[in-house]
C-alpha positions as CSV (number, residue, x, y, z in Angstrom):
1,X,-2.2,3.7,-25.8
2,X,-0.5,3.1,-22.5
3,X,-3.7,3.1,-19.8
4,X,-2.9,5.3,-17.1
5,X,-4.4,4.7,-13.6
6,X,-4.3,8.8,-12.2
7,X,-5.4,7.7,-8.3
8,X,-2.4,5.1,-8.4
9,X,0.6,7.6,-9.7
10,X,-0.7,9.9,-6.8
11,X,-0.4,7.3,-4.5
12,X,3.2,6.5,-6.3
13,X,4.2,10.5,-5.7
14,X,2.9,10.8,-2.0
15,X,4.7,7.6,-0.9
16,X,8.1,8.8,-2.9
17,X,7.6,12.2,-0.9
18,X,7.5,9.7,2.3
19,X,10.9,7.7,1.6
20,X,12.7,10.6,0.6
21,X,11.6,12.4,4.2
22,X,9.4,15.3,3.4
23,X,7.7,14.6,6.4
24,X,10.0,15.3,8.4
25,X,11.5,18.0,7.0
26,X,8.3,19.5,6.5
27,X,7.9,18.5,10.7
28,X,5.1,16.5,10.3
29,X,4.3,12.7,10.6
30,X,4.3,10.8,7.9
31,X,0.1,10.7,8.7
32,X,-0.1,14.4,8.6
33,X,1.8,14.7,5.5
34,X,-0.6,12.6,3.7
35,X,-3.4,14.4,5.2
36,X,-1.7,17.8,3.8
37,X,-1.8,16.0,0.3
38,X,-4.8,13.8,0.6
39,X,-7.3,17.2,-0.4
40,X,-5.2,17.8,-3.6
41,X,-6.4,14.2,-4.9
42,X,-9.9,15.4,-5.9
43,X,-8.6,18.0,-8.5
44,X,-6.2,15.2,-9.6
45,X,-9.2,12.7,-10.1
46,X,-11.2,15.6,-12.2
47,X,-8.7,15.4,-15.1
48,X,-8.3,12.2,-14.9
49,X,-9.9,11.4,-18.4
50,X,-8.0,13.6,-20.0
51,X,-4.6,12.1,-18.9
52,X,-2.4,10.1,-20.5
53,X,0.6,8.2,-19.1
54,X,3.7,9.8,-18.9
55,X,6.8,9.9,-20.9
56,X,10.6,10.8,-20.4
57,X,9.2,14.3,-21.3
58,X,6.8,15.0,-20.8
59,X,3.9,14.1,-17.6
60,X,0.5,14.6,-16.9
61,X,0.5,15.7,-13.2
62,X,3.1,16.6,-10.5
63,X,2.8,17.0,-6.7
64,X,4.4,20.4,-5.8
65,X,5.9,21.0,-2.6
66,X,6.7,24.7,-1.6
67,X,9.7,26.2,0.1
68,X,7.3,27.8,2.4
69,X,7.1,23.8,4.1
70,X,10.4,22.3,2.6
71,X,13.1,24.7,1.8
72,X,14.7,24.2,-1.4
73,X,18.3,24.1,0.2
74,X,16.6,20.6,1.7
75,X,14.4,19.4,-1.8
76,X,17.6,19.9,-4.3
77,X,19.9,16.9,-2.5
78,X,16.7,14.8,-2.2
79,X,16.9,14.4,-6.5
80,X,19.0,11.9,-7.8
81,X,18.8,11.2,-11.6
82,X,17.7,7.8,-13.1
83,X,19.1,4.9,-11.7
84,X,22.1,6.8,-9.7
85,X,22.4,7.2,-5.9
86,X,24.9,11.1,-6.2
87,X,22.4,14.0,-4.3
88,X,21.4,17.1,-6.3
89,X,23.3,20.0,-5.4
90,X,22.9,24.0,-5.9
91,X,25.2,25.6,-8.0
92,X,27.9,27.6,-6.1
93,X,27.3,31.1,-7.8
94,X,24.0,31.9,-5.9
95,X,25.4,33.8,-3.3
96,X,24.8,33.2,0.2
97,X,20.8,34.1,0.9
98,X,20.4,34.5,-3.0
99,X,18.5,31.8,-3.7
100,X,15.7,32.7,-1.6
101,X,15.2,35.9,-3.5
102,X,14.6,34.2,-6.6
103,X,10.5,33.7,-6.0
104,X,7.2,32.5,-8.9
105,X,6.4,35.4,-11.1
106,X,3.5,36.8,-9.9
107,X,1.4,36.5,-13.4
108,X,1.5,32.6,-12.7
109,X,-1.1,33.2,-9.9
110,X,0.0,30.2,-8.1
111,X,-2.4,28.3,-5.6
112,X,-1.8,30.1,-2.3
113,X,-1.3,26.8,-0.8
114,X,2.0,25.1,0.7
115,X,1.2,22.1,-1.5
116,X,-1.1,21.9,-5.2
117,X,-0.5,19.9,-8.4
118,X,0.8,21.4,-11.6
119,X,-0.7,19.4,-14.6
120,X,0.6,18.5,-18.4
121,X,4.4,19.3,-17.6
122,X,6.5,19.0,-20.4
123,X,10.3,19.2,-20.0
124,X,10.7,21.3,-23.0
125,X,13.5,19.9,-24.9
126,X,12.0,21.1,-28.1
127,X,14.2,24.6,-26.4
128,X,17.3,23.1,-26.6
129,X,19.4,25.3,-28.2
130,X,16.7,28.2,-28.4
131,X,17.4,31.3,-26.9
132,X,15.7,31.2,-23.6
133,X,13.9,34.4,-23.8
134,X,12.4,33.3,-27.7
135,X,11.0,29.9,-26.0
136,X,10.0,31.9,-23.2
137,X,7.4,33.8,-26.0
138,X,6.7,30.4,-27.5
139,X,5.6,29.0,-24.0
140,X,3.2,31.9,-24.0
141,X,1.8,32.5,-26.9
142,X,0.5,27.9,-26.2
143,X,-1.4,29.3,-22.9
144,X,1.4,27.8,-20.7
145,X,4.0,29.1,-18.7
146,X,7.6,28.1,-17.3
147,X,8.0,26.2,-14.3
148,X,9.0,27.8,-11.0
149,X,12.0,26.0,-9.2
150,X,10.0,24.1,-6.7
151,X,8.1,22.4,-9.9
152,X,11.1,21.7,-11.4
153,X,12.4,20.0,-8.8
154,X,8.9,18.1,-7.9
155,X,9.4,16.7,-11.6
156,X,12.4,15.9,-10.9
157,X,12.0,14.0,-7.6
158,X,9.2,12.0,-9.1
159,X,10.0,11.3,-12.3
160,X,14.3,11.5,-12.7
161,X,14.2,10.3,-16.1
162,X,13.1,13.8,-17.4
163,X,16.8,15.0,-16.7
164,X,19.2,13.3,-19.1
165,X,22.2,13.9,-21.1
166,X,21.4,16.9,-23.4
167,X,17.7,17.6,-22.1
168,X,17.9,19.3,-19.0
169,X,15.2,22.4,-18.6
170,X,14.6,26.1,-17.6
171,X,12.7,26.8,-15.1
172,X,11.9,30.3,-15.9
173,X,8.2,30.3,-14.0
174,X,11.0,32.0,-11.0
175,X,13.2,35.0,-11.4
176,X,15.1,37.5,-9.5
177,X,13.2,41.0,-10.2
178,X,12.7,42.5,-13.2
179,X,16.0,43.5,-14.0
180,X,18.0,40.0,-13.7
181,X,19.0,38.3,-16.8
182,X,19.2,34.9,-15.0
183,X,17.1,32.4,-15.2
184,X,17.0,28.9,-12.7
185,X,17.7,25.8,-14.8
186,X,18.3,22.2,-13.7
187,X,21.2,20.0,-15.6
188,X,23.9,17.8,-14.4
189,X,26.9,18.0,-13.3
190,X,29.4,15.2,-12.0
191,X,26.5,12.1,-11.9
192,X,23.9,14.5,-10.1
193,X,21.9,16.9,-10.8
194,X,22.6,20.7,-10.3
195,X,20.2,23.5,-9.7
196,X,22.3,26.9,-11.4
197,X,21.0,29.3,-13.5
198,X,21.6,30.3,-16.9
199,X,21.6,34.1,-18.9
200,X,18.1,34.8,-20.8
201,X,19.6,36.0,-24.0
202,X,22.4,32.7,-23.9
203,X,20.8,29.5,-25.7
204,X,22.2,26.3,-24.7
205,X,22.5,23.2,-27.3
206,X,21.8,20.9,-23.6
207,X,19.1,23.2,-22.4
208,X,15.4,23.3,-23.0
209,X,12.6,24.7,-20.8
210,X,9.9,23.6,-19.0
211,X,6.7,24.6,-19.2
212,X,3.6,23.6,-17.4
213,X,-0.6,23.8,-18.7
214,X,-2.5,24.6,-15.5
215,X,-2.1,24.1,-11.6
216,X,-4.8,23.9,-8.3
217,X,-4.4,23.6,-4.9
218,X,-7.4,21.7,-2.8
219,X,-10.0,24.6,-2.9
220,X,-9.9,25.6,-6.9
221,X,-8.1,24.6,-10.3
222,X,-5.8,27.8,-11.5
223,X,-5.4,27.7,-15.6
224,X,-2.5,29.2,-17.4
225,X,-4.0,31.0,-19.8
């Protein structure tokens, strides 16, 4: 087994935060940013045991950054996939001021924090091909649940070997109402990655779904189940 070092790949995710310029978007110094992320380090440290190093698919913890500090027309063109330079882009059918109305479920209880870790993130490529709503009830019936968008791009941004040729993921933790059959996914398009969105009841050979085990901000741990 691989020994993983947990205090070391925060350090690795904080300083990639720093060189891609969340500080700034987020208008703080690079100082104040770390402070923001410094607190979330404790809960980190408390699972560390339990961790193991990551793969191409799956990763035991990610920093989260919210659109309520970065928005997520700013955190998609800060992705790149492995070893490329092209920006992420959004897909052109969210209409203008769409995307922001595609917000977390509210039965993922999220930390009510601007920043928290979600922990044991797997990119779900067991799903390709499934019908997104059937993997949905898989992911559920484990105790987990789908990532939201700004998970899915936090694993992205830290670890851009989890989007690849024919395993890109769902991120069906964030939806449009009750009513809307789309879900948020992440796959590439031209070199780059692409935040779109794909129909529920459509499965995708290319497309899996992501699902994480628990989250916690710097006050308390939230679980899944």
């Amino acid at each position: 087994m691989i020994e993983f070092d947990a205090g070391s790949e925060f350090d690795r995710q904080v300083q990639t935060m720093l060189s891609k310029g969340y500080p700034a978007l987020a208008d703080r110094s690079d100082l104040g940013f770390r402070e923001l992320l410094e607190p979330l380090r404790k809960p980190v440290l408390e699972r560390a045991s339990t961790m193991t190093a990551p793969t191409e698919g799956r990763v035991p913890f990610v920093l989260v950054v919210t659109r309520a500090l970065v928005p997520i027309e700013e955190s998609v063109p800060l992705t790149t996939l492995a070893g490329k330079q092209k920006p992420g882009v959004i897909e052109r059918f969210y209409k203008p001021g769409e995307l922001e109305q595609f917000v977390a479920l509210k039965s993922l209880s999220l930390p009510d924090e601007a920043v928290y870790v979600v922990f044991d993130v797997d990119r779900g490529e067991e799903f390709c091909g499934v019908v997104p709503l059937d993997a949905m009830a898989t992911v559920a019936a484990r105790n987990r649940t789908g990532l939201t968008m700004e998970e899915g791009i936090a694993l992205l941004t830290h670890f851009p070997a989890t989007l690849a040729k024919n395993k890109c993921y769902s991120l069906s933790g964030t939806r449009l109402g009750n009513k809307d059959r789309r879900v948020p996914a992440l796959w590439i398009s031209k070199g780059a990655p692409k935040l779109g969105w794909c129909w529920e009841g459509n499965p995708h050979t290319w497309l899996g779904l992501a699902s994480a085990g628990s989250r916690a901000g710097a006050a308390s741990a939230v679980s899944c189940s």
